[in-house]
N, C-alpha and C positions, 0 to 999 in steps of 0.2 A: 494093862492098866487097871489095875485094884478099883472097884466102883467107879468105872468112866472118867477115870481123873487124867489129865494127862503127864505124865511126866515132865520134869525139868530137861531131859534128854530129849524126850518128843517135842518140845518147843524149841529147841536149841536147833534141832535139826528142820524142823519146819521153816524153822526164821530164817535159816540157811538159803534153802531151796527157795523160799522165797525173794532171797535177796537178790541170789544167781539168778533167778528168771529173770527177775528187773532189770539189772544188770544188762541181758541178753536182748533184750525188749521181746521178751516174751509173753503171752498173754497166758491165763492161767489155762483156759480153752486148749490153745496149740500144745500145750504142758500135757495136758492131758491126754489130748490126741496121741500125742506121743509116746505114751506109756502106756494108751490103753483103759485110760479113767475118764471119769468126767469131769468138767473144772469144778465142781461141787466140792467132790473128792479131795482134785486139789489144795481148793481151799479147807478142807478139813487137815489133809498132812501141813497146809501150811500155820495151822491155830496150833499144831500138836494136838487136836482132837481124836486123830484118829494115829496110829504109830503107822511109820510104811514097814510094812514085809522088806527083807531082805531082798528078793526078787523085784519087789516096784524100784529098792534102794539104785539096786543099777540098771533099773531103767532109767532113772531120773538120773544119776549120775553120766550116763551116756547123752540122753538129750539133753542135760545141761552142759556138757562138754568140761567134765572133771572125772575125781575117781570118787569115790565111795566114801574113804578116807576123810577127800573136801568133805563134805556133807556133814560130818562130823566136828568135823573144824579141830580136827586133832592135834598135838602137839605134833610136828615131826620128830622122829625116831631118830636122827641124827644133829639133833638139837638144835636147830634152827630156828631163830627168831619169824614171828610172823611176816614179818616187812621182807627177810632174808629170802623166807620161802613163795612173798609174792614178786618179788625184784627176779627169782630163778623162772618165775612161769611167763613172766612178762618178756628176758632174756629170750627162751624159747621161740617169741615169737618173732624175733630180730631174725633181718639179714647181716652176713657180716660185716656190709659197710654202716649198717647202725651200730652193730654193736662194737664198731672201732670208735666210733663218736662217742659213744656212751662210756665207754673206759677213757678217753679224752677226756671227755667231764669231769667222770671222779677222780680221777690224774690233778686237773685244774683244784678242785674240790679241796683236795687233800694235800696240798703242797705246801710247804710249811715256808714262811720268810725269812 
């Protein structure tokens, strides 16, 4: 970061990590714990004040329970729409008999008259 400025990627990826904490009902403290920082810290990778290393990248990545990748908020490589690539992580977390329900749905969904 050229004179202490932070990058549009360092806040891109802070705002990230911050969002997935929340999400998680994580506290910036446990965040820390986690990885090994202080929630200071935290709150600096989460301003994009400070960039995280590559090695904090997957520790945060780990105890927020994504890959790397997320953190980035990258396009997928095999072209999938955002909503496509949250619908497959949500899938994931299905049992079969939900996810027989759920193809039922968009069965209903998508049946033309």
């Amino acid at each position: 970061m050229a004179n202490g400025t932070a990058t549009e990627v360092d806040v891109q990826i802070g705002g990230t990590i911050r969002d997935r904490r929340a999400a998680l009902g994580m506290t910036q403290a446990e965040l820390g714990k986690a990885i090994g920082v202080t929630f200071q810290q935290v709150q600096k990778y989460e301003r994009g004040v400070n960039r995280v290393s590559a090695a904090a990248l997957l520790k945060v990545a780990d105890a927020l329970k994504c890959s790397v990748a997320d953190l980035y908020d990258d396009p997928d490589p095999n072209g999938r729409s955002p909503s496509e690539r949250a619908i497959l992580k949500l899938w994931a977390k299905l049992n079969e008999p939900e996810r027989e329900a759920v193809v039922a749905m968009i069965r209903e969904f998508t049946r033309k008259e």
